[in-house]
C-alpha positions in Angstrom: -10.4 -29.1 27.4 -7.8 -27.4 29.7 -6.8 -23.9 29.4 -3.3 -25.2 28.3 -4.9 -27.9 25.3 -7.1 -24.8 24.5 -4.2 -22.2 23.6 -2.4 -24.6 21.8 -5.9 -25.2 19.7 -5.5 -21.5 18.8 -2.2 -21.0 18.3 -1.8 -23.9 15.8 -4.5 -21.6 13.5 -2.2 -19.0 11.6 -4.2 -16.1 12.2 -1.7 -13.4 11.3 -2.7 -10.4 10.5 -2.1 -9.1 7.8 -3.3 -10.4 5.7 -6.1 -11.5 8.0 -8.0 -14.4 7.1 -9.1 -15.9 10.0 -12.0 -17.9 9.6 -11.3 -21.4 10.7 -10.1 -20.4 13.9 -13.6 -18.1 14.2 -15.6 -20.6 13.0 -13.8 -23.2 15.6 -14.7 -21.1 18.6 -17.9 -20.2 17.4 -18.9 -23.7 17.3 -17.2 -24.4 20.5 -19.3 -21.7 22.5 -22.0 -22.7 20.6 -22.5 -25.7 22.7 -23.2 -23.7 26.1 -24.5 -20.1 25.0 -25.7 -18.3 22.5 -23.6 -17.2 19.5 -23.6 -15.1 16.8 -21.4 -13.8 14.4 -20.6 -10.9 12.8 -18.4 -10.3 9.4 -16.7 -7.1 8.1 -14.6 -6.9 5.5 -14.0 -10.8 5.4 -13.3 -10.5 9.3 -15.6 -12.6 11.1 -16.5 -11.6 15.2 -18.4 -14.1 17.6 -20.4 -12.6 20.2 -21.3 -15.1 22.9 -24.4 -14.4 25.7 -25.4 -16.2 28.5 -28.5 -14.6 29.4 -29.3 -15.2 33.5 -32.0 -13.0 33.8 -33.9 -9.8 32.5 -32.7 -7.5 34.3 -29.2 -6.6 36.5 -25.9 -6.1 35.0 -23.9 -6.9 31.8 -20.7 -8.0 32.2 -18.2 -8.2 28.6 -14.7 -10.4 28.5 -13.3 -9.2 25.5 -10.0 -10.7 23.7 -8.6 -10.8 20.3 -7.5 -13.9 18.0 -5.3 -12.4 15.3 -1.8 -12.5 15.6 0.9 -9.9 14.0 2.8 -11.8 11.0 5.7 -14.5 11.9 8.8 -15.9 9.9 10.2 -19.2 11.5 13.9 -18.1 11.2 15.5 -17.9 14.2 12.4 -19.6 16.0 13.6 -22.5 18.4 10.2 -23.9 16.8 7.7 -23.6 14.3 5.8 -20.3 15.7 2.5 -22.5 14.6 3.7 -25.7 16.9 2.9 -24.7 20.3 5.2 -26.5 22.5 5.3 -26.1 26.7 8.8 -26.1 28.6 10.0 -25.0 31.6 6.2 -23.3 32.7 6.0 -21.5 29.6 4.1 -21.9 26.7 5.9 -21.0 23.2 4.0 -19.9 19.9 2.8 -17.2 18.0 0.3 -15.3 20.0 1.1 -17.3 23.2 1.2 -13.9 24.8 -0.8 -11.8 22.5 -3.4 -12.6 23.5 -3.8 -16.9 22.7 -3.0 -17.8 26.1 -5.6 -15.0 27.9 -8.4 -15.7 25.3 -8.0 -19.4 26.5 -8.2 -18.1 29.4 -11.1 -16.1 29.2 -13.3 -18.3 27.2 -12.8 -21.3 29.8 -13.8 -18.6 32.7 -16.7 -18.1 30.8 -17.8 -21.8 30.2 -17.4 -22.3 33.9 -19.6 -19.5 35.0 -22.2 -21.0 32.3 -22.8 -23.3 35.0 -22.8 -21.2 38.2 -26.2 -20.5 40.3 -27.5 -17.2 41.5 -26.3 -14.9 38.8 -28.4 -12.0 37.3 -27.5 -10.0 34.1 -25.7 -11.0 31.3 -22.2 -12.1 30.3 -20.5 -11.3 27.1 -17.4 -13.1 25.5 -16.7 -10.7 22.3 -14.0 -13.1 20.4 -12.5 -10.6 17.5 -10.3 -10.8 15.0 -8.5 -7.3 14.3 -7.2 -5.8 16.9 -3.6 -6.4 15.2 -4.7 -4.0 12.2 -6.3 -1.0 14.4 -9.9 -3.1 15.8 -12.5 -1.2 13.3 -13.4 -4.6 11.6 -13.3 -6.5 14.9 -14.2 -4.4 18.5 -15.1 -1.1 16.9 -17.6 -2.7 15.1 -19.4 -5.1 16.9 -20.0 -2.3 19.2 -21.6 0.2 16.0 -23.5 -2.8 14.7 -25.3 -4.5 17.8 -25.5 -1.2 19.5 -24.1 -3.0 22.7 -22.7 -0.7 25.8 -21.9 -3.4 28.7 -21.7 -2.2 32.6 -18.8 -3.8 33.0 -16.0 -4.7 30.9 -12.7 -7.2 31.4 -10.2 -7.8 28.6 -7.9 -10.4 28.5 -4.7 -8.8 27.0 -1.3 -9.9 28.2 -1.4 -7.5 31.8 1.9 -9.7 33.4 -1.3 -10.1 36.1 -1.1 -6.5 36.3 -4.7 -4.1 36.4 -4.4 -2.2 33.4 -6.7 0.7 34.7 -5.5 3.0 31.5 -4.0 3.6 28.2 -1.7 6.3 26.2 -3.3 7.3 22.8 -1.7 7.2 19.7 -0.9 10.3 17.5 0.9 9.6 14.1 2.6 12.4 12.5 4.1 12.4 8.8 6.6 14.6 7.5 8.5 15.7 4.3 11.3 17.4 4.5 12.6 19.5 0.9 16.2 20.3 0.6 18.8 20.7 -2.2 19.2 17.9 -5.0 22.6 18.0 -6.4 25.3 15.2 -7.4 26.8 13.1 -4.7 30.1 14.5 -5.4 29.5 18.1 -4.8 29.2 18.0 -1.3 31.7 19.9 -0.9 29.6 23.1 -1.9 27.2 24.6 0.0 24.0 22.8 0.4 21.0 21.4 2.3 20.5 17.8 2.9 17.2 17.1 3.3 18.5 13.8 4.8 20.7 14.8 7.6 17.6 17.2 8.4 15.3 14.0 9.1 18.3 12.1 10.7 18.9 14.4 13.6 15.2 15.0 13.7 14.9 11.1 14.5 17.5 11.4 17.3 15.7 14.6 18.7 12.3 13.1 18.7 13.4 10.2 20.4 14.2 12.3 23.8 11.2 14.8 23.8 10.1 14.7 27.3 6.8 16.8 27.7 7.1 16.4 31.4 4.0 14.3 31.9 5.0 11.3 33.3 2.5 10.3 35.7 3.2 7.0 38.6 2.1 4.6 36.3 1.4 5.7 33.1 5.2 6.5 31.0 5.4 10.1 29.7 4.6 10.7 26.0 6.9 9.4 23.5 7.8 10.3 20.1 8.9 7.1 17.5 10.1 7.5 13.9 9.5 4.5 12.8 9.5 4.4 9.2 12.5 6.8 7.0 12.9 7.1 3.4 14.6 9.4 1.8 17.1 8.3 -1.7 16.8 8.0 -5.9 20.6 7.0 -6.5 23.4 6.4 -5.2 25.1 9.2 -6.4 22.4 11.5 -5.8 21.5 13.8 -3.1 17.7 13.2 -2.7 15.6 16.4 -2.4 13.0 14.9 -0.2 12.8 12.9 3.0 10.0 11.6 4.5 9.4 10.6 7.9 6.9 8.6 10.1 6.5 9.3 13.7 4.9 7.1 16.0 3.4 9.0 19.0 1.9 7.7 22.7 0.6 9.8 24.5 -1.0 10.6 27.8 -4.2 12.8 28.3 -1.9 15.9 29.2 -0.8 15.9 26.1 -2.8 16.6 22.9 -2.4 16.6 19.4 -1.9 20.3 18.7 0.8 20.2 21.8 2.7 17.3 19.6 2.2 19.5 16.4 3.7 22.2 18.3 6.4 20.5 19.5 7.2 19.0 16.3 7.1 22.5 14.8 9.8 23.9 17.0 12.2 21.0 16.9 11.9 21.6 13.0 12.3 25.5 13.4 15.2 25.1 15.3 16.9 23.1 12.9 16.4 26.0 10.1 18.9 27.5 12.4 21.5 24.7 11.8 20.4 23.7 8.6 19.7 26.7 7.0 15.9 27.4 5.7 13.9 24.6 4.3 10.7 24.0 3.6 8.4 21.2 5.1 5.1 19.6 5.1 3.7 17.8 8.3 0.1 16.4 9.0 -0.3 14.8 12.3 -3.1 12.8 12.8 -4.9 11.4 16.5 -5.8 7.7 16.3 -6.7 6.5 19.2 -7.4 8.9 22.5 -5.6 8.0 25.8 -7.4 7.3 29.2 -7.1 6.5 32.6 -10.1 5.2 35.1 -8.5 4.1 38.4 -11.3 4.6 40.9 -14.2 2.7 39.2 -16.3 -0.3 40.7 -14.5 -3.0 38.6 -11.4 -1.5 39.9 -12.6 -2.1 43.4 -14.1 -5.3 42.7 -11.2 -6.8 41.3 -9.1 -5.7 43.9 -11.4 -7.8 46.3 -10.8 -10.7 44.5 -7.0 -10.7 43.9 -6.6 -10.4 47.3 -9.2 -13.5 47.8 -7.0 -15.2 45.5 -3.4 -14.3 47.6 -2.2 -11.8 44.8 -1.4 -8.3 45.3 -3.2 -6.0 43.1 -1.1 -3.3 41.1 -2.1 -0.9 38.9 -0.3 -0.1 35.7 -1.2 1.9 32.4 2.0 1.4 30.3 2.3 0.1 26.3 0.5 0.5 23.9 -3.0 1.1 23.1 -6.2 -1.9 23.2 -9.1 -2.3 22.0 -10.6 -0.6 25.4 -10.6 2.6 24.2 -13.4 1.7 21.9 -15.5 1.0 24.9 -14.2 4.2 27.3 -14.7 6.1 24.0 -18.9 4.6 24.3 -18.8 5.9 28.1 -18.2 2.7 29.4 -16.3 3.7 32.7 -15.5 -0.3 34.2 -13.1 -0.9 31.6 -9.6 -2.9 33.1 -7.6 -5.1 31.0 -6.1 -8.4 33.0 -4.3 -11.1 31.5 -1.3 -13.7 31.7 2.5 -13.1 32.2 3.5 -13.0 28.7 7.3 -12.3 27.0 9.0 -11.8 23.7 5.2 -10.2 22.6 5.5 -9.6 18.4 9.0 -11.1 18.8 10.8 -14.7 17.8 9.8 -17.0 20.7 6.8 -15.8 21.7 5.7 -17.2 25.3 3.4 -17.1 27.7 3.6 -18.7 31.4 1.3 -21.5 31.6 0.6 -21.0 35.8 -1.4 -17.9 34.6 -3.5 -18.6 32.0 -5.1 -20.7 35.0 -4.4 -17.5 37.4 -6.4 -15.5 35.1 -9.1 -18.2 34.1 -9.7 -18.0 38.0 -9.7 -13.8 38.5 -12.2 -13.7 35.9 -14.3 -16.2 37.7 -14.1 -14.0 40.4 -15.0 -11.2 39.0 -17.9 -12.8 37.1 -19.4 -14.0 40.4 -18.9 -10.9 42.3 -20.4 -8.9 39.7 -22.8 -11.0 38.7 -23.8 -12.7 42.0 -27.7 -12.1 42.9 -26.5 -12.0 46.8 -24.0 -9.5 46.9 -23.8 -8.6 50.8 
């Protein structure tokens, strides 16, 4: 099988997530890498895991590729085809979870069949396949890592990169916030009042151009997101509460009690528009940011990008993987590589077929190198 038959294989298994049952395209793959190494696999919360080992010797280094099956939920409206009917044109490869991540866990699990057969390796290599990384990755990366205990040296994930080195990550902060204002009939508006509505509607606007001023040159500064409003009982009513989600990244200069603080004056200020009004807001971290630029893999990959005539870049832009849950572990070789992909969590998925086979190859690489028993 080809790394283009094997991404269609896994894209035609609707693996959405929610509501997450994914067990036919676990138990595919777990037969599949069954035939050259050794698998096992672990279940949580009716989402199975398949951890994969090919064992070269006792000792030296241990090398994890790590990649994700689920898939965020699809509708086929507006689809040129069935998200579930991968179809190839024009270099790409269309489907849900072409780009995130079918097409780089082809890739990935094809790399690591080949090296099965390479000579003069010490160590051990690690394929972690998971299935909930779409949902926040306790059932899938998270916990393999509590429940086999397992720290790697090195570790390579096969998100969608555009063939960039994803050396780092934002974190994620999530705020919540009710706003309580005046309730009165619709009609009265012409009285005095304070709308606990227009309160979170300029809030959303203000949020969205908070600049905290740390902006490195390749990660994005910290951004504030509402992404969820509600706020209404009836139509002719003026609703007395308004609630508000806000979706934070951010980088490691900025913590959660600065984006508490910064929230806090933004809503202070608007007392002064507004009027008083009182407020609730909890503002939670859920996943910690981190950037490792000057590790071995780093330099190792480097090595082989050029060997392979690309130009290595490094970048540390969207949103957060599943390798904080190793950085978190102290695992400092953490870089995520993987395919060109476009139209990620969006109607026409696709991923360009040329590097699926680009990254099959740089994890090759990267195995050897790392892995190789002559390493002068």
């Amino acid at each position: 099988m080809d790394y283009v038959e094997l991404a269609c294989k896994l894209i035609e298994f609707d693996t959405s997530n929610p509501p997450g049952d994914q067990s036919e395209c676990a138990d595919y793959l777990a037969d599949y890498l069954g035939e050259f190494s050794n698998v096992r696999v672990y279940e949580k919360d009716g989402v199975k895991n398949v951890l994969a080992e090919l064992a070269f010797s006792k000792s030296g280094p241990t090398l994890a590729f790590n990649g994700h099956w689920d898939t965020v939920p699809w509708s086929p409206e507006a689809w040129v085809t069935h998200p579930l009917k991968p179809v190839v044109h024009g270099g790409w490869l269309y489907g849900r979870g072409a780009a995130d991540m079918k097409g780089g866990l082809a890739a990935i699990i094809l790399a690591f069949e080949e090296v099965s057969g390479l000579e003069n390796l010490e160590g051990k290599l690690i394929l972690m396949a998971v299935g909930d990384e779409e949902t926040g990755g306790f059932k899938g990366t998270r916990y393999l890592l509590s429940r086999t205990g397992l720290r790697p040296d090195y570790v390579l994930i096969g998100e969608t990169t555009d063939l960039l080195l994803k050396v780092g990550r934002r974190g994620i902060i999530q705020a919540k916030l009710r706003v309580y204002g005046d309730e009165m009939h619709s009609s009265r508006v012409y009285l005095s009042y304070v709308s606990s509505i227009e309160i979170c509607s300029e809030l959303t606007l203000l949020v969205r151009k908070l600049d905290p001023g740390d902006a490195g040159d390749i990660m994005p500064r910290t951004t504030f997101a509402v992404t969820i409003f509600e706020a209404g009982v009836k139509e002719n009513v003026i609703p007395r509460t308004a609630n508000l989600h806000i979706d934070i990244r951010n980088t490691p200069k900025v913590t959660r009690s600065d984006v508490e603080s910064l929230l806090r004056r933004e809503l202070e200020r608007l007392k002064e528009k507004y009027g008083d009004f009182n407020y609730e807001l909890d503002v939670r971290e859920a996943a910690k940011p981190y950037m490792i630029r000057d590790s071995h893999l780093v330099r190792v990959l480097e090595d082989v990008y050029r060997k392979l005539g690309l130009t290595p870049v490094h970048d540390a832009g969207g949103g957060a993987s599943d390798g904080r849950f190793f950085v978190e572990e102290g695992v400092r070789n953490v870089v995520e590589v993987g395919p060109i992909g476009e139209n990620i969590h969006g109607i026409n998925e696709k991923v360009e077929v040329e590097s699926i086979f680009q990254t099959q190859k740089i994890y090759i690489e990267a195995a050897s190198a790392i892995l190789g028993s002559d390493k002068s």
